[in-house]
DRENVOPA-621556 format. One line per 3 residues: number of its first residue (from 1); for each residue x, y, z of C-alpha. Coordinates in Angstrom, 3 decimals, m for minus. Last residue first. Example, Ala and Ser with C-alpha at 12.3 -4.5 7.8 and 13.67 -1.06 7.14 Angstrom:
REM DRENVOPA-621556
2 = 13.670:m1.060:7.140 | 12.300:m4.500:7.800
***
This chain:
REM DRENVOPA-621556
235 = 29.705:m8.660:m1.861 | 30.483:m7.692:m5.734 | 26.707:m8.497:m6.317
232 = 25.362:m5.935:m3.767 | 27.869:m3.086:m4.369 | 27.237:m3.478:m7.979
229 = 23.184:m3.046:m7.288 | 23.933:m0.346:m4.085 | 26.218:1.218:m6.973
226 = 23.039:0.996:m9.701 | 20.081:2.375:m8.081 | 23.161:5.638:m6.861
223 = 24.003:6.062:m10.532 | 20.186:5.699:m11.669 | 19.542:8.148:m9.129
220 = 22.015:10.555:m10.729 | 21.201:10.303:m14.298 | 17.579:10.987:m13.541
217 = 18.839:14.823:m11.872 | 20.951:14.872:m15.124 | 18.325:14.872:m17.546
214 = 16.097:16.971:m15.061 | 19.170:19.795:m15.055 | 19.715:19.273:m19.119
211 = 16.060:19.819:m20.060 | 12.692:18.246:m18.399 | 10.808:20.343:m21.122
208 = 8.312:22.181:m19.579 | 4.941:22.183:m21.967 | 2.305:24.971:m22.527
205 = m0.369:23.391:m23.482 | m1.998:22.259:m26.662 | m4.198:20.225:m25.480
202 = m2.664:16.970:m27.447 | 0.713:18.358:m26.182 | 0.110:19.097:m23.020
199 = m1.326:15.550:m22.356 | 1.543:13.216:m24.173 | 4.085:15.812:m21.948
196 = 1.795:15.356:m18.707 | 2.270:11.444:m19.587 | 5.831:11.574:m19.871
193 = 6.629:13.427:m17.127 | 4.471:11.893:m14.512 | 5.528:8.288:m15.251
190 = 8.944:9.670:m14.878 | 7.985:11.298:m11.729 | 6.581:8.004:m10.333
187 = 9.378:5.958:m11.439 | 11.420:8.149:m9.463 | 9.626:7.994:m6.269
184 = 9.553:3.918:m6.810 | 13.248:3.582:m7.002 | 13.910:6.032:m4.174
181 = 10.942:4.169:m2.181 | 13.227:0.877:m2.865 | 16.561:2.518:m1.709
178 = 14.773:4.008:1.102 | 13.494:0.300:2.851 | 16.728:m1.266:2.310
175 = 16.801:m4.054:0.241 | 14.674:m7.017:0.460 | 16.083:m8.900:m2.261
172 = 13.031:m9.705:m3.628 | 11.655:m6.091:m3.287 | 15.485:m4.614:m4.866
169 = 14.506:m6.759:m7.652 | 10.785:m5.326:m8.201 | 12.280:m1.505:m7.310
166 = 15.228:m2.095:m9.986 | 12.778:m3.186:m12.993 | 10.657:m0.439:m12.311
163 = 13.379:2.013:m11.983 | 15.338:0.634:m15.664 | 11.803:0.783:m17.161
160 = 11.426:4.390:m16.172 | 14.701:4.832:m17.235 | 14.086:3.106:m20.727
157 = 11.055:5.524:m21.350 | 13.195:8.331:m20.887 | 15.734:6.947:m23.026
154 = 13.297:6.560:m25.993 | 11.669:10.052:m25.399 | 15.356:11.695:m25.634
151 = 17.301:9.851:m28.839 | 20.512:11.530:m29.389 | 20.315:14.237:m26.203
148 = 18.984:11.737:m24.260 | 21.866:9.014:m25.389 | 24.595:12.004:m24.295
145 = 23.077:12.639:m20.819 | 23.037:9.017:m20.063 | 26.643:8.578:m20.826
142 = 26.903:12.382:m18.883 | 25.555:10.844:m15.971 | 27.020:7.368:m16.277
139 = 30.611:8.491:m16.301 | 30.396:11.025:m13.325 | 28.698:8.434:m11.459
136 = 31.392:5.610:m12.644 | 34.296:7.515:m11.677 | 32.861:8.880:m8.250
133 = 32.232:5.065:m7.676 | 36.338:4.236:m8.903 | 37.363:7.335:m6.930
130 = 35.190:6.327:m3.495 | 36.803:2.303:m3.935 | 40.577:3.618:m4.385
127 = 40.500:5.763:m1.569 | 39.348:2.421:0.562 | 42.219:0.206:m0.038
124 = 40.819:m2.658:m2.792 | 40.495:m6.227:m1.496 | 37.249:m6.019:m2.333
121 = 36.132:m4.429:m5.283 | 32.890:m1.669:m4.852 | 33.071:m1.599:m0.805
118 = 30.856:0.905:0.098 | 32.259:4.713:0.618 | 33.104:5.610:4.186
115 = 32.776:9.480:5.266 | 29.600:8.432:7.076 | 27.771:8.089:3.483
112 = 28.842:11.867:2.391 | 32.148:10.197:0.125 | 30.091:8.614:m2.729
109 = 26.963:10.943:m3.207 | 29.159:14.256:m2.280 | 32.026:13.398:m4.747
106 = 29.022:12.750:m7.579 | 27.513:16.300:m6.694 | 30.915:17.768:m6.678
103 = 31.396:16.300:m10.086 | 28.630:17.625:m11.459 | 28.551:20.967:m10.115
100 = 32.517:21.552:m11.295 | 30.351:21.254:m14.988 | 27.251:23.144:m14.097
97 = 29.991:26.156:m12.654 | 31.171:26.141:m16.010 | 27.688:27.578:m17.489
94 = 27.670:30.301:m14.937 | 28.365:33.285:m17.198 | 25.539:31.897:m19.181
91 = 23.218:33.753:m16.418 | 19.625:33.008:m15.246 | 18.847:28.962:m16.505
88 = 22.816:28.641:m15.541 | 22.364:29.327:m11.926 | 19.477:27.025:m11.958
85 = 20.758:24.419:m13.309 | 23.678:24.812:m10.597 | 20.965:24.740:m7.819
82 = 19.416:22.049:m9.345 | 22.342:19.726:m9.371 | 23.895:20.847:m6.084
79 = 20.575:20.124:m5.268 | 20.321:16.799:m6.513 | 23.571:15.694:m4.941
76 = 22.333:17.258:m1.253 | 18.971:14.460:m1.617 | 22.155:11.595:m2.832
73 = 24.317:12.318:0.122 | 21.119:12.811:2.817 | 19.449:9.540:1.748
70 = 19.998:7.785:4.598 | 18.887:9.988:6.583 | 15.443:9.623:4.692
67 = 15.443:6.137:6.060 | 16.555:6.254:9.578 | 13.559:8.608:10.392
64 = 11.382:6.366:7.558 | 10.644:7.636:4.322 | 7.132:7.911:2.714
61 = 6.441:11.975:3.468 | 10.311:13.047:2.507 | 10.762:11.057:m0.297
58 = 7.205:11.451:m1.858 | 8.401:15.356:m1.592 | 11.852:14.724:m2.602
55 = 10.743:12.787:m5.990 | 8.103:15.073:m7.203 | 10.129:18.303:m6.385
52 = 13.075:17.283:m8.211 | 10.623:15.688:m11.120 | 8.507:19.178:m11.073
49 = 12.159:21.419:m11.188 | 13.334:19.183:m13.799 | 10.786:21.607:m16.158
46 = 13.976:23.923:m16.448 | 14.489:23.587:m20.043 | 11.331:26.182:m20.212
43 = 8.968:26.090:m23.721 | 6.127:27.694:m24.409 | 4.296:25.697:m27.803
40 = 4.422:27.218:m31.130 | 5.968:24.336:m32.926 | 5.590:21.073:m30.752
37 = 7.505:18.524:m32.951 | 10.306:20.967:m34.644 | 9.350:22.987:m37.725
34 = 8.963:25.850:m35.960 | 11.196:27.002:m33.263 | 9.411:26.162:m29.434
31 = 8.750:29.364:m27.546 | 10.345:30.593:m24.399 | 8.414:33.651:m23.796
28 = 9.823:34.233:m19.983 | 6.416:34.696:m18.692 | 5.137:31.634:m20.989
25 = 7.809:29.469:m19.660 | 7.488:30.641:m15.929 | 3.574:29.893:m16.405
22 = 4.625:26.719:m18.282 | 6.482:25.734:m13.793 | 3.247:26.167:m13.002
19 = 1.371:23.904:m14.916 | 3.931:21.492:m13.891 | 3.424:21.657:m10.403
16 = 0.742:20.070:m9.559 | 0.518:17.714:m12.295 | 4.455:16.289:m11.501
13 = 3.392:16.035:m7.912 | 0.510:13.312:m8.882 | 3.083:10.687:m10.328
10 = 5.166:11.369:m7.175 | 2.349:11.041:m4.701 | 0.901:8.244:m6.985
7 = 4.457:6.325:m6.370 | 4.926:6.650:m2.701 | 0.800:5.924:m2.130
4 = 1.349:2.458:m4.410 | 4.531:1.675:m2.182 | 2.484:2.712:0.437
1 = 0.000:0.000:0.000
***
């Protein structure tokens, strides 16, 4: 039952807040170029805010005490994430602050746990362990980044495929009680996105685009889904 509440809250957030998050759009005039598949239509790259708020807020209300302080490192990675989208949504001049953003926000998901990263190889001194996780964060955001940017809708869809998939084996394996509310809070959002985007778009709405902070934002938890996956199998 509260897995189902977790991911309607999630689902549901993305409604409440989209619509809000045009009006920004349609203040700041951002309108789609024609000839590309929503000519006409406001625009704002910044429509990641809905999926951060989405996921945090099912986060926060589902969690356990123990639970959500668990998820301190990855909850400060997304807002280094946002914050730095945001920065950049307001002034260019910022644009290489999104890039040390990235890695800070992959340094703070590895080394914030208690100071002590998971063992990824055993046998491996500890140092070694947080730089070969940091390594593979930074590497699967921008992978991920780089497929969205080739082939968006399909990659989005594979995401929310990748979450489902981890929350029903992370269920069997009766992981830890966050981990599987992180998997369902983003499959939630992702549901959320994609169907208010199928919506605006037969209506005619105005329609935020998840851009490069939401891209990233989905990047991230996938990152973390995956390490407590590797870190699983390689112990």
């Amino acid at each position: 039952m509260i897995a189902i509440l977790n991911f309607a809250l999630a689902f549901g957030a993305i409604f409440l807040v989209q619509p809000s998050v045009a009006q920004v759009a349609l203040a700041k005039n951002l309108m789609a170029p024609e000839g590309s598949h929503a000519p006409g239509i406001p625009l704002l790259s910044m429509g990641g805010v809905s999926m951060f708020i989405g996921i945090n807020l099912s986060l926060a209300i589902f969690s356990t005490n123990e639970g959500f302080a668990g998820l301190h490192p990855l909850i400060a990675a997304l807002i280094i994430l946002l914050f730095s989208g945001l920065l950049l949504d307001t002034n260019m001049a910022f644009r290489y602050v999104r890039q040390l953003a990235r890695l800070l926000a992959a340094a703070v998901l590895v080394l914030h746990s208690h100071g002590t990263p998971n063992t990824f190889f055993p046998g491996l001194p500890p140092w070694l362990n947080a730089v070969l996780q940091m390594a593979f964060v930074i590497g699967f955001m921008y992978g991920y980044h780089e497929l969205v940017l080739h082939r968006k809708m399909t990659f989005l869809y594979l995401a929310l495929l990748n979450a489902l998939v981890f929350f029903l084996f992370m269920w069997q394996w009766q992981a830890p009680f966050n981990d599987i509310l992180l998997a369902l809070s983003l499959s939630g959002s992702l549901s959320g996105i994609l169907v208010y985007s199928r919506y605006a778009r037969i209506k005619n709405k105005p329609l935020p685009l998840i851009g490069h902070t939401g891209t990233f934002l989905i990047a991230i938890i996938l990152a973390a889904l995956w390490l407590e996956i590797l870190v699983f199998w390689a112990n």
